[in-house]
C-alpha positions as CSV (number, residue, x, y, z in Angstrom):
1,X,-12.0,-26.8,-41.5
2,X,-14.1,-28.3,-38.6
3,X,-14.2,-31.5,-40.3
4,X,-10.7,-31.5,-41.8
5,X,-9.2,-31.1,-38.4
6,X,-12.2,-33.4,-37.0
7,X,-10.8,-36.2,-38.9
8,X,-6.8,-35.9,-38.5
9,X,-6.5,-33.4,-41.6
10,X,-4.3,-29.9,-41.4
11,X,-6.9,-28.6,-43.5
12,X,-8.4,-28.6,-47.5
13,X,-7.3,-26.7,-50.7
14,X,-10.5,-26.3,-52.6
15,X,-10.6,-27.1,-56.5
16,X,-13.3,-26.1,-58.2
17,X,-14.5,-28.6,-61.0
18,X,-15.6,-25.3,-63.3
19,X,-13.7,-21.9,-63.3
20,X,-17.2,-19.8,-63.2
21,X,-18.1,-19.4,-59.6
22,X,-22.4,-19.3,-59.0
23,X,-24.5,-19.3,-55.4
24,X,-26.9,-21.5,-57.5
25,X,-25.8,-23.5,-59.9
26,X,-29.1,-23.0,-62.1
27,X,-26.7,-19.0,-63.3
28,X,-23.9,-21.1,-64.4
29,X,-23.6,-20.3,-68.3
30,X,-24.2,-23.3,-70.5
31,X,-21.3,-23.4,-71.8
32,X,-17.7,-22.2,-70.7
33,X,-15.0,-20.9,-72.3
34,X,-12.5,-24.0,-73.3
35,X,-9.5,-21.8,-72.3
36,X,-10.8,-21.1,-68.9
37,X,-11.7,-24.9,-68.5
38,X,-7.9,-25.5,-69.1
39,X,-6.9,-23.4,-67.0
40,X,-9.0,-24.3,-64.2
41,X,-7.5,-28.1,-64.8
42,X,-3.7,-26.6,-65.2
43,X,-4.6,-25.2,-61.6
44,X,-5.9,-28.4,-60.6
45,X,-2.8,-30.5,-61.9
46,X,-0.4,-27.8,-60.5
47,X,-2.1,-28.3,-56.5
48,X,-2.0,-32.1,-57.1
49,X,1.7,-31.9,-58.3
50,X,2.8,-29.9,-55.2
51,X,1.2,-31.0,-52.0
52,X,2.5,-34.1,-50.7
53,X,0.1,-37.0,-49.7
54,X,-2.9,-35.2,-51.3
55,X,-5.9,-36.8,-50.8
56,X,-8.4,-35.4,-53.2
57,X,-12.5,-34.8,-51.9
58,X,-15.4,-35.7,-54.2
59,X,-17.9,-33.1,-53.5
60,X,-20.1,-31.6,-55.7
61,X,-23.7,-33.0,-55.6
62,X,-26.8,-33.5,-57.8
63,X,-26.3,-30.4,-59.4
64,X,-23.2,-32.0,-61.3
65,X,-25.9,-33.0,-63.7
66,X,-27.1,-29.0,-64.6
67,X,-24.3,-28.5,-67.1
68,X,-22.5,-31.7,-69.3
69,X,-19.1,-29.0,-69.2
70,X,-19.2,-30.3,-65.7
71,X,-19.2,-34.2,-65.7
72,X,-16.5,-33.2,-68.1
73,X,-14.1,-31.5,-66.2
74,X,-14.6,-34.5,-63.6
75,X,-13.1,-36.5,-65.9
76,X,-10.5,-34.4,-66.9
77,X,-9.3,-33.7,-63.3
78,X,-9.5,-37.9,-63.0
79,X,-7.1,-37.8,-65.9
80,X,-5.4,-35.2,-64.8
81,X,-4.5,-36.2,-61.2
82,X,-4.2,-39.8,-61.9
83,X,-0.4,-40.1,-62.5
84,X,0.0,-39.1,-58.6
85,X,-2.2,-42.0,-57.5
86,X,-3.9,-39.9,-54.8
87,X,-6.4,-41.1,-52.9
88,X,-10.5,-39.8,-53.7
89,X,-12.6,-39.8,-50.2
90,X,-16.1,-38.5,-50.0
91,X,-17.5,-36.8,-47.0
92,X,-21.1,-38.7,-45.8
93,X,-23.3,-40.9,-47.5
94,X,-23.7,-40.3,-51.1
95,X,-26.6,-38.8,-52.6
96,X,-29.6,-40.6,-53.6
97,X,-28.4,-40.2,-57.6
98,X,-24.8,-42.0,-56.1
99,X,-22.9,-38.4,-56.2
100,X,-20.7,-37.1,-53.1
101,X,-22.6,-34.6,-51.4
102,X,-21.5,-31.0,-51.3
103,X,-19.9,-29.4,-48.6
104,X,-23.0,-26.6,-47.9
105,X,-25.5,-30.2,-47.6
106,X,-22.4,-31.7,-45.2
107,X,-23.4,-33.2,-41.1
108,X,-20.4,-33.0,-38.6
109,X,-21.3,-36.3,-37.7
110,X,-20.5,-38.1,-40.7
111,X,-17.2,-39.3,-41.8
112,X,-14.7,-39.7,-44.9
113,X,-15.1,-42.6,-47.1
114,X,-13.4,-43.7,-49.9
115,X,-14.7,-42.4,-53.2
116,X,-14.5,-44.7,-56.7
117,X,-14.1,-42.3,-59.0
118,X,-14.1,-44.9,-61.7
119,X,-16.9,-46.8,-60.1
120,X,-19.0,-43.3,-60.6
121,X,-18.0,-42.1,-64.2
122,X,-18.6,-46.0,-65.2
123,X,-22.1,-45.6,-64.3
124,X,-22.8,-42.2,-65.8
125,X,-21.4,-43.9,-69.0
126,X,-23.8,-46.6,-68.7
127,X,-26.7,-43.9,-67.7
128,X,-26.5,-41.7,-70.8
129,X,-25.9,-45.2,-73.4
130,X,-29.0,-46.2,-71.9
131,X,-31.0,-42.5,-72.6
132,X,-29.9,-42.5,-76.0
């Protein structure tokens, strides 16, 4: 909330990108259950549709890379979300791997910054033609 309010914001809902919560992201399950993911993105779609001027926080970090269910549901909530034409901001300088850091790896001292969401899933696209 310190930084919400720090930078003219009432406050943030959190979204989570999976519906499995883990303290380390090395317990999340490999896989999760495709009805839960839905859910989890009905959830998402339902906050986006009812909270006026939303402007939506990229923040989850390296370990977005852990699980492929993940990237996934990034692009789903993209999809999701994009018919509202919110805005994306991340919090700080991006991580060396070009992901929005997340909020337990955040300074005070930074600031928001717009977030291309389509810049980033562009370049994971290129990233994993170029691995195979």
């Amino acid at each position: 909330m310190i930084a919400a309010r720090g930078h003219g914001y009432e406050g943030f809902v959190l979204v989570n990108l999976c519906p499995v919560r883990a303290t380390d992201c090395r317990t999340l399950p490999e896989m999760v259950e495709p009805g839960l993911l839905k859910a989890n993105l009905d959830a998402v779609g339902n906050v986006a549709a009812s909270v006026h001027d939303l402007i939506l926080r990229a923040a989850w970090g390296a370990p977005i890379l852990m699980r492929p269910f993940l990237v996934n549901a990034v692009v789903a909530i993209r999809a999701c979300v994009e018919r509202f034409q919110r805005g994306w901001r991340r919090f700080g300088p991006l991580t060396i791997g070009g992901h929005p850091r997340h909020p337990s790896r955040l300074s005070y001292a930074w600031t928001f910054a717009p977030f291309d969401r389509a810049d980033y899933l562009e370049r994971f696209r290129r990233a994993a033609e170029r691995r195979r």
